[in-house]
Every structure is written in C-alpha cells, then in structure tokens.
C-alpha positions in Angstrom: 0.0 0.0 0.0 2.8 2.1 0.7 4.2 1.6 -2.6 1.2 2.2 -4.5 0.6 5.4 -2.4 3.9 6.8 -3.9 2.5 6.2 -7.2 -0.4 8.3 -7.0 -0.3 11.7 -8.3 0.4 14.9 -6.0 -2.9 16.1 -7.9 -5.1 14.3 -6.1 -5.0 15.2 -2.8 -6.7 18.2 -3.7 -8.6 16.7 -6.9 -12.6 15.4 -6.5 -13.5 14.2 -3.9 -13.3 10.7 -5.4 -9.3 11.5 -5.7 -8.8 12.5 -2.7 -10.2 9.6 -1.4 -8.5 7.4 -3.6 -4.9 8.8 -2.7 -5.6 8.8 0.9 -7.0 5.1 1.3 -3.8 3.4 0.5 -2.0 5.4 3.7 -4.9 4.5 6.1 -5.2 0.8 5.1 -1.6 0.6 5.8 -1.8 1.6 9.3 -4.8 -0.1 10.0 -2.8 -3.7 9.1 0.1 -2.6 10.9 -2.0 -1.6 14.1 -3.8 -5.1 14.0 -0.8 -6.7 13.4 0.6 -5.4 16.8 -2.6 -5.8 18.7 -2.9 -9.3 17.6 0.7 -10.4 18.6 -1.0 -9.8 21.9 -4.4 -12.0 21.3 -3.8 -14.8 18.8 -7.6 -15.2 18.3 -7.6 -11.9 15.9 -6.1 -13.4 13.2 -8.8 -15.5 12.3 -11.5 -13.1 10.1 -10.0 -9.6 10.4 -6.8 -10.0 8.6 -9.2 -10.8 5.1 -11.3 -8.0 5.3 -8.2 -6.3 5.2 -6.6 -7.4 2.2 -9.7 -7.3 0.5 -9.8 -4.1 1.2 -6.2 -3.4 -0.2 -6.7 -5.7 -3.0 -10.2 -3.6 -3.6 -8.1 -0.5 -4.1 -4.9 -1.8 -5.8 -7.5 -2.6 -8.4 -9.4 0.9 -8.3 -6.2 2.6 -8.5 -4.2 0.7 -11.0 -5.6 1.4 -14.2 -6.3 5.3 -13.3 -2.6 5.6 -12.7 -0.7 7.8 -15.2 2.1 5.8 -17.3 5.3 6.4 -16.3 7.8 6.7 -19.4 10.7 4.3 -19.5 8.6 1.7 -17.2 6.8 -0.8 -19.3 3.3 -1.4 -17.6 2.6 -5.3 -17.6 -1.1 -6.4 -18.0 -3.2 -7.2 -14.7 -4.3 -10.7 -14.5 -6.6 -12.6 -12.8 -6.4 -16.8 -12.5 -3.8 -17.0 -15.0 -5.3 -15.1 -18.1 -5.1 -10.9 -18.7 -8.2 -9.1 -18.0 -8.6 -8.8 -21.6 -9.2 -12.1 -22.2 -11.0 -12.7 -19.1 -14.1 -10.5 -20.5 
C-alpha cells in the first residue's frame, strides 16, 4: 500500500473528492494492518476473520487505483491478470 501510495499523483489530494479519497485510502489501510498486526501479537484469536477483510480491502483498491494511474515513461506497464489469463481475455 505504501508503494502504491507513492504512485499516486500529487494532484489528487486536492482533486474530487473521489481522488482524494483514492490517494488517501492506500496510507490509512496501511496503518490499520500494521496496528492489527501489533494488537494481535498480543491475542492470537484476531487473526482468524480480520486479517481478510483487510486485504480485501487493499486488493479492492490496488484494483481501483491501477488502471487510473498515469504511465510512467521508460517503465513498461505489464497487463493485470486474474487466475492465469489478462483481463482482456477474461471478459
């Protein structure tokens, strides 16, 4: 997430409000797995349903994000895929 959140343009932060939403929820999601990771060192328990709704979450907005990022020149951008096959073919 952190990674991702260096990708995002500096524009959004003070683009719409779905931008700004977008470049903030990468930051937030990061703390909120590090925070239950050091609460749950302390209950074991916690690990059990929590931890997916998490990356989910993440995964939910790695694949918001992605496509809407600008292309970076020099850095070849590989196709998302899903089970194997690009999303092309998957649709």
């Amino acid at each position: 997430m952190l990674r991702l959140r260096r990708r995002i343009p500096a524009g959004w932060i003070r683009g719409t409000a779905e931008e700004r939403f977008l470049s903030l929820a990468p930051t937030y999601l990061a703390v909120a797995m590090i925070g239950f990771a050091v609460s749950s060192f302390f209950v074991s328990f916690a690990w059990l349903d929590p931890v997916y709704y998490l990356a989910a979450l993440m995964a939910g907005v790695l694949v918001v994000i992605e496509p809407r990022l600008p292309v970076r020149s020099g850095h070849p951008v590989a196709p998302t895929r899903i089970a194997g096959r690009s999303l092309r073919q998957a649709r």
